[in-house]
ZADO-1210 file (C-alpha; in nm, 4 decimals, padded with zeros to 6 digits):
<atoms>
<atom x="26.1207" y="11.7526" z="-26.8885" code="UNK" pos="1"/>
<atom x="26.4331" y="11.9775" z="-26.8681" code="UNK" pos="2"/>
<atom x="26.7378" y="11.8670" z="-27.0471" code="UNK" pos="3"/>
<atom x="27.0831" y="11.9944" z="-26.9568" code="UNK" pos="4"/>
<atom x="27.3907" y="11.8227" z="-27.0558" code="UNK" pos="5"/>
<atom x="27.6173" y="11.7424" z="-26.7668" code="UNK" pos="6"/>
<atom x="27.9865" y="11.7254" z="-26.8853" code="UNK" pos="7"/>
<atom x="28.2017" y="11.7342" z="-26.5699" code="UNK" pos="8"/>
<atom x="28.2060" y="11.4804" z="-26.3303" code="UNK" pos="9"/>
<atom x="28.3099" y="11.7910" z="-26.0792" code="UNK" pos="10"/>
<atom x="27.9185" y="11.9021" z="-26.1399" code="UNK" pos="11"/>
<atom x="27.7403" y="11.9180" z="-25.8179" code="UNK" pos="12"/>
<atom x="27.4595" y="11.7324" z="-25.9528" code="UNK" pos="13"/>
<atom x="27.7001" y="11.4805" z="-26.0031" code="UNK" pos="14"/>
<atom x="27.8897" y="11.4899" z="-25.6764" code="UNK" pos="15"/>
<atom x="27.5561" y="11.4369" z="-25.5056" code="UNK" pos="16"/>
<atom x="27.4277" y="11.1533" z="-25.7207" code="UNK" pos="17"/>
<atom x="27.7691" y="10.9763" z="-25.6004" code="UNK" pos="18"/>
<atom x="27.7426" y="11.0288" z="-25.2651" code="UNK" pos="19"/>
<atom x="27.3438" y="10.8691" z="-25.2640" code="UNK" pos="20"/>
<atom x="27.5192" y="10.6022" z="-25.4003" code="UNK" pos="21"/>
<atom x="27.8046" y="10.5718" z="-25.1299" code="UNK" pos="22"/>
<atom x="27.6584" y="10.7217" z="-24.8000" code="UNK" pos="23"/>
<atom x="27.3661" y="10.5668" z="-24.6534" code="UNK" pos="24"/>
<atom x="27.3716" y="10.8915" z="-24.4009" code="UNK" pos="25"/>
<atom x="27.3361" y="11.0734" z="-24.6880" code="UNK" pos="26"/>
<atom x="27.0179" y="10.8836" z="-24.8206" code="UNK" pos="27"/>
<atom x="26.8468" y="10.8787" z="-24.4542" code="UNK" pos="28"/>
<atom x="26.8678" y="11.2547" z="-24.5024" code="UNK" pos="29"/>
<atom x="26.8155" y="11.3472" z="-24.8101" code="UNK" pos="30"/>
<atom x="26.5722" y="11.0928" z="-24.8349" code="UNK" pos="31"/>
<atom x="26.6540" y="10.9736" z="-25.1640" code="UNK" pos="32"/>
<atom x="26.8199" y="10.6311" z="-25.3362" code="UNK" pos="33"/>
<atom x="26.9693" y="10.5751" z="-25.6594" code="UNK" pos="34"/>
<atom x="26.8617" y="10.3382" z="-25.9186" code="UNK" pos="35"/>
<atom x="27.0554" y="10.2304" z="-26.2161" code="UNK" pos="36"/>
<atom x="26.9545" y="10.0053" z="-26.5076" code="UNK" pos="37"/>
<atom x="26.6153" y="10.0395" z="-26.7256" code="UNK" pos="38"/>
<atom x="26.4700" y="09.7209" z="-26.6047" code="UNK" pos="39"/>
<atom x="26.5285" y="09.8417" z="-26.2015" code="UNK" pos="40"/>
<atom x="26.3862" y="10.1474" z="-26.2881" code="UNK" pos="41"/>
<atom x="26.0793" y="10.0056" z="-26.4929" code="UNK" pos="42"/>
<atom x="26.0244" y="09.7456" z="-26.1818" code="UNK" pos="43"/>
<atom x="26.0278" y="10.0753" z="-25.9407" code="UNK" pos="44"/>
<atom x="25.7930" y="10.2874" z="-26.1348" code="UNK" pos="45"/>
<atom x="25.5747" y="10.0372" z="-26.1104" code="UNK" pos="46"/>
<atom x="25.6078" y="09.9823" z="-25.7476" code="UNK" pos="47"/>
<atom x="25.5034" y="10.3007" z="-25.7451" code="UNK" pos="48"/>
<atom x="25.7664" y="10.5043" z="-25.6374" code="UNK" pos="49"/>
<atom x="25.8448" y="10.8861" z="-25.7538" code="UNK" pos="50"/>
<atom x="26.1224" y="10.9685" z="-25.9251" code="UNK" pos="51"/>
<atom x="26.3550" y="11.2740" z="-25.8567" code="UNK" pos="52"/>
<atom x="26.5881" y="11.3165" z="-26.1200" code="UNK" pos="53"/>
<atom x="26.7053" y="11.1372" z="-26.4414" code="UNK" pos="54"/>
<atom x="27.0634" y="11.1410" z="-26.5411" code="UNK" pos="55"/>
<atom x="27.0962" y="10.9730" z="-26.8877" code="UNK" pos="56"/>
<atom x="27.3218" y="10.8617" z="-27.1606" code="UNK" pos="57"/>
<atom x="27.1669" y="10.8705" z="-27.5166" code="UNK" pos="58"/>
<atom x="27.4611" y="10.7222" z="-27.6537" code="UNK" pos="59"/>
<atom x="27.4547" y="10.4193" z="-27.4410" code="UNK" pos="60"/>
<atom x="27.0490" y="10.3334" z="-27.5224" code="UNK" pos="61"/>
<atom x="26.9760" y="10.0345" z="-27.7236" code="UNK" pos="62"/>
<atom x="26.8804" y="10.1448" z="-28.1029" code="UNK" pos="63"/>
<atom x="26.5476" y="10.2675" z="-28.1210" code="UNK" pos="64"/>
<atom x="26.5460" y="10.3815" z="-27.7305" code="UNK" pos="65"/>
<atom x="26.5020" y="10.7316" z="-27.6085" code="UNK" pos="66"/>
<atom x="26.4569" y="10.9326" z="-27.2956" code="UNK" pos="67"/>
<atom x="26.0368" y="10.9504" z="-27.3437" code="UNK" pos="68"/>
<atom x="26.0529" y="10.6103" z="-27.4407" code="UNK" pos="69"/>
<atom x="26.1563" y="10.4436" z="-27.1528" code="UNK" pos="70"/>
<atom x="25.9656" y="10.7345" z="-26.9217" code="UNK" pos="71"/>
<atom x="25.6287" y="10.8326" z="-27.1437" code="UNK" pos="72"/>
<atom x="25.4553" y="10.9994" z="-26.8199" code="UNK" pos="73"/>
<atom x="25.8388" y="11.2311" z="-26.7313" code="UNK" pos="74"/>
<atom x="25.7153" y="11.5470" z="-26.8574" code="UNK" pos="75"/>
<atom x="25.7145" y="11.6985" z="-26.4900" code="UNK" pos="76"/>
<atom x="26.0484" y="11.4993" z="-26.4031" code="UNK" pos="77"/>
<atom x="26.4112" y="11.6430" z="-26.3777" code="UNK" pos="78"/>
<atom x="26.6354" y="11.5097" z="-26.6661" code="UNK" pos="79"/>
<atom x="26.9910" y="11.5590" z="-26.7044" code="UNK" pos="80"/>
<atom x="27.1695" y="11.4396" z="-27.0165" code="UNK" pos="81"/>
<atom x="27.5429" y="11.3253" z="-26.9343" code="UNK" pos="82"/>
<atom x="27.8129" y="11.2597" z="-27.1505" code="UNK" pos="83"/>
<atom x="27.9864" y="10.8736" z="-27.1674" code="UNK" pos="84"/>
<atom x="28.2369" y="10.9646" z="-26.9498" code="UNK" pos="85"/>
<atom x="28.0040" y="11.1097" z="-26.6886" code="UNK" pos="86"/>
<atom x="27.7855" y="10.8119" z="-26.7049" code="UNK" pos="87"/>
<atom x="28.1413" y="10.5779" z="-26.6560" code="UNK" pos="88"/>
<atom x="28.1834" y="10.7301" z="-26.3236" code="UNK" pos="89"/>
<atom x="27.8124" y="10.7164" z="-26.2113" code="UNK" pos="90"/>
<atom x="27.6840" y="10.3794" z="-26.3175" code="UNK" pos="91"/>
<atom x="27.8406" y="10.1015" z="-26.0835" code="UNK" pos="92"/>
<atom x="27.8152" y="09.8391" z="-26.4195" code="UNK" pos="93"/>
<atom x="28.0004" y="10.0747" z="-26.6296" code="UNK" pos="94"/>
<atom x="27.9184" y="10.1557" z="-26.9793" code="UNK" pos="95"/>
<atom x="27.5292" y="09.9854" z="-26.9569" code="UNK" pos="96"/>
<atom x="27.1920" y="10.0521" z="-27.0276" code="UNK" pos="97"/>
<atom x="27.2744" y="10.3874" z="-27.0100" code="UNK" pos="98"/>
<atom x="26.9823" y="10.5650" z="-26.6953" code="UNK" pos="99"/>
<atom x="27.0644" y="10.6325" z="-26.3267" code="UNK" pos="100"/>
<atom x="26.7566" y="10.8014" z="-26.1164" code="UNK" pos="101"/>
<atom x="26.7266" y="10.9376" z="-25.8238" code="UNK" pos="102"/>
<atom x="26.4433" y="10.8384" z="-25.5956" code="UNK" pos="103"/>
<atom x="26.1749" y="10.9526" z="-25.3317" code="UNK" pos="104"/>
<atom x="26.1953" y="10.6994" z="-25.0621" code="UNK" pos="105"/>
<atom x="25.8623" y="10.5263" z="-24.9762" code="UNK" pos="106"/>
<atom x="25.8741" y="10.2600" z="-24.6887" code="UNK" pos="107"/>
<atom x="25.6539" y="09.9670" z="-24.6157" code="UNK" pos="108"/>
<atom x="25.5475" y="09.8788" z="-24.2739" code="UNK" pos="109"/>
<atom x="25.3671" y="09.5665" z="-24.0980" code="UNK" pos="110"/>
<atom x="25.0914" y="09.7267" z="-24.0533" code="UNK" pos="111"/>
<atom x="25.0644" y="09.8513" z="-24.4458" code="UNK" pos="112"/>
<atom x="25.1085" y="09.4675" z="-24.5414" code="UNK" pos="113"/>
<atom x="24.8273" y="09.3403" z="-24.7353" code="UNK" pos="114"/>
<atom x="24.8664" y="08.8967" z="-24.7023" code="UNK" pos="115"/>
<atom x="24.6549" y="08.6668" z="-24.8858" code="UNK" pos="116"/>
<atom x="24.5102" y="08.3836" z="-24.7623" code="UNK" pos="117"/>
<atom x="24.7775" y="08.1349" z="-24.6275" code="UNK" pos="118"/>
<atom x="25.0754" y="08.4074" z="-24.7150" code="UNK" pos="119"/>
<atom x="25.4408" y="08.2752" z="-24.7594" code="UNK" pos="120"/>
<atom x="25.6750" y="08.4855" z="-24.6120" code="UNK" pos="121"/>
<atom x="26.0693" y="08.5322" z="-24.5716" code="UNK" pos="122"/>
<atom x="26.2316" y="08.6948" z="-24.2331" code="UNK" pos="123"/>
<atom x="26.5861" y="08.7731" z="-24.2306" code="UNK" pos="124"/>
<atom x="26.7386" y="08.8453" z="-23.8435" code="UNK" pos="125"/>
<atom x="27.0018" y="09.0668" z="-23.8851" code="UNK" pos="126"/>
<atom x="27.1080" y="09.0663" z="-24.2273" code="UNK" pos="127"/>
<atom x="27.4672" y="09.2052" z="-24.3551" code="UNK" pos="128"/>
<atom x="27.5522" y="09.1723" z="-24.6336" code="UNK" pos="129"/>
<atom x="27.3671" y="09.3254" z="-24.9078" code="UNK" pos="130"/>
<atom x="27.4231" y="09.0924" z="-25.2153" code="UNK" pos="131"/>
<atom x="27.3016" y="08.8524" z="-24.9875" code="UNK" pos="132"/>
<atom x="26.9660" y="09.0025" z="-24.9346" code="UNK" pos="133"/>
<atom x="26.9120" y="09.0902" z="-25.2827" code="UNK" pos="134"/>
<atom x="26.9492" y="08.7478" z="-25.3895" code="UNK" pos="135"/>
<atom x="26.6987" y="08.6305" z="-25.1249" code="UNK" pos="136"/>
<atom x="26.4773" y="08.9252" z="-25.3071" code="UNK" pos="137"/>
<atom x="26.5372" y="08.7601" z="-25.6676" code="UNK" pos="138"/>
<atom x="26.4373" y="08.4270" z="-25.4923" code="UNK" pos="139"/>
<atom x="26.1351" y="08.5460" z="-25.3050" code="UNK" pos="140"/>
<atom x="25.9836" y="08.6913" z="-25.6612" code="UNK" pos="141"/>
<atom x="26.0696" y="08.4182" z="-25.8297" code="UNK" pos="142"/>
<atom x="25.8302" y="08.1921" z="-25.5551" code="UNK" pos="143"/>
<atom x="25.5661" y="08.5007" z="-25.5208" code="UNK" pos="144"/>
<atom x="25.6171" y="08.5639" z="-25.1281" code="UNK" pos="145"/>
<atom x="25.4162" y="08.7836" z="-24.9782" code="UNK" pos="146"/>
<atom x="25.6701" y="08.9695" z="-24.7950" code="UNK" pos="147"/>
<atom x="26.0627" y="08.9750" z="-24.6980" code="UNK" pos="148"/>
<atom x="26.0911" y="09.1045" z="-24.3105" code="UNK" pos="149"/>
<atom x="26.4256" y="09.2155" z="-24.2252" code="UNK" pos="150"/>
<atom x="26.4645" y="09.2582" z="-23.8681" code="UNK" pos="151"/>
<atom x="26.7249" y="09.4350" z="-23.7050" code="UNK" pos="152"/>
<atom x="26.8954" y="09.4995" z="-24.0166" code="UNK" pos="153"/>
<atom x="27.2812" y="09.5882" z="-24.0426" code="UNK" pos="154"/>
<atom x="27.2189" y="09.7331" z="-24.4133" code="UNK" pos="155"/>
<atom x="26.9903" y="09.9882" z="-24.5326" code="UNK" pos="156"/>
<atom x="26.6848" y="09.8811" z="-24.8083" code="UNK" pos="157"/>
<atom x="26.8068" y="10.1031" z="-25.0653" code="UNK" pos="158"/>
<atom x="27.1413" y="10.0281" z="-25.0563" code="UNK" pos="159"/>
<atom x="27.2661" y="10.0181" z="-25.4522" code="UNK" pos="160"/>
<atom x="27.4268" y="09.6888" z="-25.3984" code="UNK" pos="161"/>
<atom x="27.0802" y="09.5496" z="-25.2704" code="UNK" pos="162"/>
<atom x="26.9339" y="09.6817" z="-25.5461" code="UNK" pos="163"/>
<atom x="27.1933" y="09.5655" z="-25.8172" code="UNK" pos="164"/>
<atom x="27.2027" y="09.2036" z="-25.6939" code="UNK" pos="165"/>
<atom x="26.8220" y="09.1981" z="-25.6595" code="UNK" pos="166"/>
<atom x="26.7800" y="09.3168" z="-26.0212" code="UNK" pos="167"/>
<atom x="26.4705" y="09.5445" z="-25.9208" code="UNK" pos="168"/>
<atom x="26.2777" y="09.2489" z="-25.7000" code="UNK" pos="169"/>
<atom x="26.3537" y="09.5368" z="-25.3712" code="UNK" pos="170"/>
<atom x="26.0593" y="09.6547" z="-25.5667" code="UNK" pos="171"/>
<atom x="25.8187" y="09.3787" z="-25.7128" code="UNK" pos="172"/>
<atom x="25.8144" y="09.1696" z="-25.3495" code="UNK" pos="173"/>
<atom x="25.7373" y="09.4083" z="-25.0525" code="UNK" pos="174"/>
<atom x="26.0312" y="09.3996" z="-24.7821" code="UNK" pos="175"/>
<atom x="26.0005" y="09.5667" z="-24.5088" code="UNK" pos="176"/>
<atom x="26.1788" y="09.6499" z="-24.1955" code="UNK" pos="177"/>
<atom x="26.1549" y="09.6194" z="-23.8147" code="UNK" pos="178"/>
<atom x="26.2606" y="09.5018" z="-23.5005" code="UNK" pos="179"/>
<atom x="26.2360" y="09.1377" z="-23.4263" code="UNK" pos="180"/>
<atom x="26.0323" y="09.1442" z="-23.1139" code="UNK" pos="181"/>
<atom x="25.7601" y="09.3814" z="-23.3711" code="UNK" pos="182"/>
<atom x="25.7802" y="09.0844" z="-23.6094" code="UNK" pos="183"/>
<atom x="25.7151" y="08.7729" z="-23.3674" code="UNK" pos="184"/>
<atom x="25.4667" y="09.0079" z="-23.2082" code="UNK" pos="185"/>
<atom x="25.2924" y="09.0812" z="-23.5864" code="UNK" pos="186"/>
<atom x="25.3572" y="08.6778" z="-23.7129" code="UNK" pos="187"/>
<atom x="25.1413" y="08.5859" z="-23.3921" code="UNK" pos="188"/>
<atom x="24.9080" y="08.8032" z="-23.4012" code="UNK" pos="189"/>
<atom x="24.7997" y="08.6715" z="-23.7774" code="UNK" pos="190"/>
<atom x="24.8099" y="08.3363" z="-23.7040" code="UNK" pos="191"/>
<atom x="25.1200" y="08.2989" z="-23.9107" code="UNK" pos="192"/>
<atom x="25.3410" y="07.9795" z="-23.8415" code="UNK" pos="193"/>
<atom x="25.7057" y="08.0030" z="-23.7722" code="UNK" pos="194"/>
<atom x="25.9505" y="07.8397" z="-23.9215" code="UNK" pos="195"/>
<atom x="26.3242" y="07.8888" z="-23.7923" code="UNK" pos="196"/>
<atom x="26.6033" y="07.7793" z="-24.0016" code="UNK" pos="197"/>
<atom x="26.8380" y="07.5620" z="-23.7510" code="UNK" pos="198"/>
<atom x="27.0958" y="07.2785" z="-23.6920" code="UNK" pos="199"/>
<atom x="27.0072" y="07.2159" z="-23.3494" code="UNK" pos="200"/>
<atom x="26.6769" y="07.0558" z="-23.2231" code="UNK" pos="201"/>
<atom x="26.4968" y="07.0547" z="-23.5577" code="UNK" pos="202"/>
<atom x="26.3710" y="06.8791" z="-23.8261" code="UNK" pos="203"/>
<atom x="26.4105" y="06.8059" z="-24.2371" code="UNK" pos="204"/>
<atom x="26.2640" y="07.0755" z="-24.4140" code="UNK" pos="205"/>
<atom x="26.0371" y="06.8684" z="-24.6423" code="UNK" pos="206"/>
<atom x="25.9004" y="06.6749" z="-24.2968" code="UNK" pos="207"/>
<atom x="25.7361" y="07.0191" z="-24.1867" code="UNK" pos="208"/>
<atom x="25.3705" y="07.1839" z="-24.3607" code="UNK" pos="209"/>
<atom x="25.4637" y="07.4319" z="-24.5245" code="UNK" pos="210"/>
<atom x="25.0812" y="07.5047" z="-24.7010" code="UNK" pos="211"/>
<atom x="24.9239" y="07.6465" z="-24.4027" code="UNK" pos="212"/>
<atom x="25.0279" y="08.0547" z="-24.3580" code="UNK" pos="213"/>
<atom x="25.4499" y="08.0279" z="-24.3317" code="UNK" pos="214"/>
<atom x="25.6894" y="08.2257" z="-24.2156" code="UNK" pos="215"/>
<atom x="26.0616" y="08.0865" z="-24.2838" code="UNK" pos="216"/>
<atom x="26.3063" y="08.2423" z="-24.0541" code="UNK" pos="217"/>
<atom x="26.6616" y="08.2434" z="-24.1111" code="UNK" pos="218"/>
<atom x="26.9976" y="08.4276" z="-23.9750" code="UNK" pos="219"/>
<atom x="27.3315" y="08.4813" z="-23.9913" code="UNK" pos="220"/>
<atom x="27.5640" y="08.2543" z="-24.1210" code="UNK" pos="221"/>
<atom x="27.8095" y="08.3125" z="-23.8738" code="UNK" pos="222"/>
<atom x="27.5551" y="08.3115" z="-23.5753" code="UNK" pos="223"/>
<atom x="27.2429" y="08.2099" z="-23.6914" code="UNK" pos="224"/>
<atom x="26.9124" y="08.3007" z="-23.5333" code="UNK" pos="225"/>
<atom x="26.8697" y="08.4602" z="-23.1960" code="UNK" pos="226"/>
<atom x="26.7154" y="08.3054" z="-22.8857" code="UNK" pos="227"/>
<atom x="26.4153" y="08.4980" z="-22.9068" code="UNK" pos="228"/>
<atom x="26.3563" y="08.3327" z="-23.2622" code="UNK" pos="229"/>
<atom x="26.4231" y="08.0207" z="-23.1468" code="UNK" pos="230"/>
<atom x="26.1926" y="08.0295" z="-22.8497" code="UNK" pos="231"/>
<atom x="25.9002" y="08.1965" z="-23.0626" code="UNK" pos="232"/>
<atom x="25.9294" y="07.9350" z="-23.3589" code="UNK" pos="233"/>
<atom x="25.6215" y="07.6624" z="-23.4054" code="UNK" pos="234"/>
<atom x="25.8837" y="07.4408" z="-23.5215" code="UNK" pos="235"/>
<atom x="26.2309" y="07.4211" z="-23.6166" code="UNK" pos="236"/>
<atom x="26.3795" y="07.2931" z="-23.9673" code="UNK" pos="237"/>
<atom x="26.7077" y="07.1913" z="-24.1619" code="UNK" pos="238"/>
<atom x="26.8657" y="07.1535" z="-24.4493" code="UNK" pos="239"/>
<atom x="27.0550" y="06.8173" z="-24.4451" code="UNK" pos="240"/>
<atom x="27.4289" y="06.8899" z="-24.5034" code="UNK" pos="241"/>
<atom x="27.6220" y="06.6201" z="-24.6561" code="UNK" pos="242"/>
<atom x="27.9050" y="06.7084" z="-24.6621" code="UNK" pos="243"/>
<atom x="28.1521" y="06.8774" z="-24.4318" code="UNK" pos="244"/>
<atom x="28.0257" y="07.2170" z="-24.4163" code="UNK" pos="245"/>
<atom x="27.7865" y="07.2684" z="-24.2023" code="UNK" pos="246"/>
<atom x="27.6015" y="07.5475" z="-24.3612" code="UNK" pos="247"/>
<atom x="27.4922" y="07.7246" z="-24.6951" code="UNK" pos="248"/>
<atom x="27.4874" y="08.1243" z="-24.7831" code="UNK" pos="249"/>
<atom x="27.1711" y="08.2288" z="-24.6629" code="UNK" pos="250"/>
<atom x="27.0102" y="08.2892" z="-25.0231" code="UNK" pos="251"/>
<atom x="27.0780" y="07.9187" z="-25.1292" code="UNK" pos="252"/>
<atom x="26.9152" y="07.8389" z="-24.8101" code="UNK" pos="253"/>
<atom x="26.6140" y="08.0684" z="-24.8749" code="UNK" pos="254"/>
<atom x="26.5998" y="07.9501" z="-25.2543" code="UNK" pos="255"/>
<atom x="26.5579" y="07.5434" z="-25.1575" code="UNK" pos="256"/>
<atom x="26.3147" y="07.6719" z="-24.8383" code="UNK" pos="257"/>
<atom x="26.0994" y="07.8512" z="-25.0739" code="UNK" pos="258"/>
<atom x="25.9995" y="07.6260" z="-25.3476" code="UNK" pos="259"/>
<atom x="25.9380" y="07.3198" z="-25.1124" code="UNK" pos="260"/>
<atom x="25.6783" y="07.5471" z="-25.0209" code="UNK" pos="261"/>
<atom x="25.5744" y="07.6403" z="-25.3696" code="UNK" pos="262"/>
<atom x="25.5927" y="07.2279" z="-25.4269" code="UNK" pos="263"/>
<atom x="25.3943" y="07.1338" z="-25.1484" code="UNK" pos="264"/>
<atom x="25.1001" y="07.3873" z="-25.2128" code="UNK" pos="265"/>
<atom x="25.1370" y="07.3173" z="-25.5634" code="UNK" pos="266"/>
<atom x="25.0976" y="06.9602" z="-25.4592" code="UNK" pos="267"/>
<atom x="24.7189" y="07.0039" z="-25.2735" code="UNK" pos="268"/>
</atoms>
């Protein structure tokens, strides 16, 4: 471990870090992300993935927390000690928890996915918004999916605001991305049902079997799924909307899809 203190935010170290953060051109080529938070960066080690470099704020760590505390095994990794004020303009939650990492990027594919018997998993078409996928994330731990399959995605994986919002589940559930004629071509192949999220021509989510291997397909709120979805789905399902809306944010929608799985397989 090798412990500088960094005390200008004008550092170069520094100006890198922040442009990880705001440049996903950046990330593709330096292939790197940026982590914040102890419990993100716990969930990521775990996953597995290599860390860079450690910029930390002693004076920000719970009492009775240090550096080789939270990272017993960083003797070989690049630590940078920064003062508070360096740490308020690197950490997007401010003054908290007081670690921000940079990362090795490490991609799953379809073909690396290991499924269980009668896997549960979560496609996305064309995603946007990253708050939005991270709280599909948080929703897909919380129900142990298999997988999250973003296809055609309009936001990057290891985009910090995915990460925030998913408080670290980018790295317990394995999400993966690809085209959506690679992931109707995969779901086939395995014998995995689809299940497209729809208004038109479908039926009440807790009608449909949801024990059997799932996949649970949903898109954009603005345009929802794709014709190609539509046309490769086993069946089609709803939500019923009582009200005058006629649709939910795509991680409610994801949540209540979910666990009437987890309830009906809980239920044989």
């Amino acid at each position: 471990m090798i412990d500088n203190l960094i005390t200008s935010i004008q550092n170069p170290k520094i100006k890198k870090l922040v442009s990880l953060q705001q440049k996903s051109a950046e990330r593709r080529k330096e292939q790197l992300f940026v982590v914040e938070g102890q419990r993100e960066l716990s969930h990521c080690i775990e996953a597995g993935f290599q860390i860079d470099t450690i910029f930390y704020c002693p004076a920000l760590f719970s009492e009775g927390t240090t550096i080789e505390s939270l990272l017993p095994n960083s003797a070989n990794t690049r630590c940078f000690e920064v003062t508070p004020q360096v740490y308020g303009k690197i950490a997007y939650r401010g003054t908290t928890e007081g670690i921000v990492a940079e990362i090795k990027e490490k991609h799953h594919s379809l073909a690396s996915l290991k499924l269980k018997e009668n896997p549960l998993i979560i496609v996305l078409e064309s995603v946007e918004k990253p708050g939005n996928l991270g709280a599909v994330l948080r929703s897909a731990d919380a129900a142990a999916a298999d997988a999250v399959i973003v296809c055609d995605p309009l936001t990057d994986l290891f985009n910090p605001n995915l990460i925030r919002s998913s408080i670290g589940a980018i790295f317990t559930v394995p999400t993966i991305a690809c085209s959506s004629a690679e992931c109707i071509s995969y779901l086939k192949e395995n014998h995995i049902r689809i299940l497209t999220a729809q208004l038109q021509d479908s039926h009440l989510y807790y009608h449909t079997d949801m024990c059997a291997a799932t996949a649970i397909v949903m898109g954009t709120e603005s345009t929802g799924l794709t014709q190609q979805w539509r046309t490769a789905a086993d069946a089609h399902i709803r939500i019923p909307m009582l009200g005058q809306l006629d649709s939910l944010n795509v991680s409610v929608s994801a949540a209540i899809l979910l666990f009437e799985a987890v309830r009906q397989r809980n239920a044989n």
